[in-house]
C-alpha positions, -999 to 999 in steps of 0.1 A, spaced: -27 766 -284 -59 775 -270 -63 771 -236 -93 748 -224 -116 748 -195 -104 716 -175 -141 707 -160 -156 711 -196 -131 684 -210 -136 660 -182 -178 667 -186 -174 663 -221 -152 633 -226 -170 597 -209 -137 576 -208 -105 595 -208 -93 565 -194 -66 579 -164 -55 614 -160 -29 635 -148 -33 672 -143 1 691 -131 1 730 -127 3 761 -105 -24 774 -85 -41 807 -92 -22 831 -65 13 815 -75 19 795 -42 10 757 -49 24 737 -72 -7 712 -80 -16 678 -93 -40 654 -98 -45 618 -107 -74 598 -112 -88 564 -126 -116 555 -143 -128 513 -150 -150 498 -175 -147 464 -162 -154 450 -125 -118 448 -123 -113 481 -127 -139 493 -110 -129 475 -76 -100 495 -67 -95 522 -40 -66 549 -32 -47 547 -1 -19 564 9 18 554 18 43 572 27 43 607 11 24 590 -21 -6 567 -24 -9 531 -39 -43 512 -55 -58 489 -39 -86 463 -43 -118 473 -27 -127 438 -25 -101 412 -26 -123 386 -35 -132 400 -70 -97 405 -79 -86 384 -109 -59 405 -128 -36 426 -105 -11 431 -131 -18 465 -146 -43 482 -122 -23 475 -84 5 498 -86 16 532 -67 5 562 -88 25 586 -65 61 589 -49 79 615 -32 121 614 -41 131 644 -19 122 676 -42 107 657 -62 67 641 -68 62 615 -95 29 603 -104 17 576 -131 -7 556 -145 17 525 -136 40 510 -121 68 528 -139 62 552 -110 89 525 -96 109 526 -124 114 567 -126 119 567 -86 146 545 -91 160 558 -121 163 597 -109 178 582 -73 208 569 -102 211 604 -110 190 598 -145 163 619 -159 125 616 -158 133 608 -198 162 584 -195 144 568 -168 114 563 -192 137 545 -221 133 513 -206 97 513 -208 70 515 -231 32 512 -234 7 485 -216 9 453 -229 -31 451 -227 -37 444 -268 -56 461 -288 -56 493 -263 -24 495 -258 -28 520 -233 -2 548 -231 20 551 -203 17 587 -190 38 602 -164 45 635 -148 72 649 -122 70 679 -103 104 697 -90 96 722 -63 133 734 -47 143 766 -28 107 783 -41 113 774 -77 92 750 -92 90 731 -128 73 697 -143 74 676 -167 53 652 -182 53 623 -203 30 597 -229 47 565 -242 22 550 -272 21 522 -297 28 535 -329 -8 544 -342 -19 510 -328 13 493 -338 27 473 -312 63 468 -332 69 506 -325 69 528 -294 65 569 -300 82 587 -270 66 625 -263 83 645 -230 69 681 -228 88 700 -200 74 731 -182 98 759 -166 90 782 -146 44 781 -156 23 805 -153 3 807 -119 -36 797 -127 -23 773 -153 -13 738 -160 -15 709 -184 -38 681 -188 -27 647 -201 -49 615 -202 -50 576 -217 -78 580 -242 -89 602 -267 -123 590 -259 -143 559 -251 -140 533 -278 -133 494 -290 -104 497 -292 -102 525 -272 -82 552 -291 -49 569 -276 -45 605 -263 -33 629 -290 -11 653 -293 2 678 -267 -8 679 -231 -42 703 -232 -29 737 -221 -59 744 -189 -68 767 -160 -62 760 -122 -78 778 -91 -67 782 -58 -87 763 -32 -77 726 -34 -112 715 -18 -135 733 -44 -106 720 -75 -110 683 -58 -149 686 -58 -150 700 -92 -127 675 -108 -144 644 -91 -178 663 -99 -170 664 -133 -155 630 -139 -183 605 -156 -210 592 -132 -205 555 -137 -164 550 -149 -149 575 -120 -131 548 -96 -102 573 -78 -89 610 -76 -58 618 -61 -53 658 -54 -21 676 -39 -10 713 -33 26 714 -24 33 749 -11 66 761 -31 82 780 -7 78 755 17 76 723 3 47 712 25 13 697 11 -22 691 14 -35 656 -1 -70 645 -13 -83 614 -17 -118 606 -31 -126 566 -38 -166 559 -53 -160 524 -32 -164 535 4 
């Protein structure tokens, strides 16, 4: 697999839809992730992060233009001890309390499947990140339609031990823009991660298309530690 600049995809790509990006920083120390959210519609577009707890939750930047809740309010992030989930849904719930059963971030996926938003059918992507006693792995997720099937539900989990400091993988909703909008393919893109979560945050949000960007989401967890250091960048201020 070749490995790909992560700025250059997001530049190059108008609608990826909602992204996650899970890795290890550059010097070896962080375990790092990001999450954001782009909209086409007003809908979409009126949405803010804000944080609860140890994760965030959307939000409607103005309640009086929200008409469809279902699919875009939701928490994106969670913290279950060791453990960070983030998603583009609300099976963020449904993994939190599926791994506090003692399941795993696969068995707590199997009663789920993609967004019921015909003809998208957006793909439920899903990450966890295990940091524990200075080791640290992830795993991440993409639940699809079968080729634009609904009948049929394809089920891809791509675990990562022990990666590689300055890398990480990149998974997103979209292949590209599109009516219907066309689902990711493939593996998770194989791309590079710095160290400085500031000038990573900036560059992401940067880099994210002008007019669909709506949220970023941006955490360094420190693996010997366990502590983090959160970003948050909303276009509605």
């Amino acid at each position: 697999m070749e490995k790909k600049c992560l700025m250059q995809e997001l530049a190059q790509n108008a609608y990826p839809g909602r992204g996650i990006v899970i890795g290890k920083s550059e010097d070896g120390t962080k375990a790092v992730c990001a999450y954001f959210i782009m909209g086409r519609s007003v809908n979409s577009r009126n949405r803010v992060f804000v944080e609860e707890g140890e994760g965030i939750r959307t939000q409607a930047f103005d309640p009086s233009k929200l008409t469809d809740p279902s699919l875009i309010i939701y928490a994106p992030v969670r913290v279950l001890g060791n453990k960070t989930i983030v998603t583009n849904g609300d099976q963020t719930d449904t993994i939190y309390e599926g791994m506090d059963k003692q399941l795993t971030f696969e068995q707590s996926l199997r009663s789920r499947e993609f967004e019921p938003d015909a003809p998208n059918y957006t793909p439920r992507i899903s990450g966890v990140m295990h940091v524990e006693g200075g080791t640290y792995n992830y795993a991440l997720s993409i639940l699809k339609s079968n080729n634009g099937r609904p009948e049929g539900c394809n089920r891809y989990t791509f675990a990562y031990e022990n990666p590689v400091a300055g890398e990480g993988h990149f998974i997103h909703t979209y292949k590209n823009d599109g009516n219907p909008l066309p689902s990711f393919e493939g593996e998770p893109k194989w791309v590079s991660i710095g160290n400085d979560i500031d000038a990573f945050t900036n560059d992401v949000w940067t880099n994210l298309n002008e007019e669909n960007k709506v949220s970023l989401f941006v955490r360094f967890i420190d693996i010997a530690t366990g502590t983090y250091e959160t970003r948050i960048v909303n276009k509605n201020q």
